[in-house]
C-alpha positions, 0 to 999 in steps of 0.5 A: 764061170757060170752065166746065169740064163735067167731066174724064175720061182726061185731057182737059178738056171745057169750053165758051167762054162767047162763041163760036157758038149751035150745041151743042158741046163742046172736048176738051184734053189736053196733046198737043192739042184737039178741038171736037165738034158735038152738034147735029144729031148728034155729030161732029167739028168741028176738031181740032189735035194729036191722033192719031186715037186721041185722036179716038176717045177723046174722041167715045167719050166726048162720047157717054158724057156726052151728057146732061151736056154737054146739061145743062151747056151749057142751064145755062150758055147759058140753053137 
């Protein structure tokens, strides 16, 4: 299972269900993926396809939504 946290600028931002404990959030667009570290401060993780650009964008945005991916992951993983 992989519940969607929300959509923006064409990446999905969602979570796998049964991966690892430490908080994070995956970026997909067509073009690619990215895996983001929330803890203990947000950074890139991995990446496969995406330009730097892309990157930014989506750090850019993990920061914007911070609160809700916090709350989404708790929600999901019973934080």
């Amino acid at each position: 299972m992989s519940p969607t946290v929300f959509r923006a600028k064409g990446f999905r931002f969602y979570f796998f269900s049964r991966e690892e404990s430490r908080m994070h959030v995956h970026a997909q667009s067509s073009d690619g993926e990215a895996k983001f570290w929330l803890e203990p401060r947000i950074e890139l993780a991995v990446s496969h396809r995406l330009k730097q650009k892309d990157l930014g964008t989506i750090e850019a945005l993990v920061r914007e939504h911070e609160d809700e991916i916090r709350t989404a992951w708790n929600k999901h993983f019973g934080g």
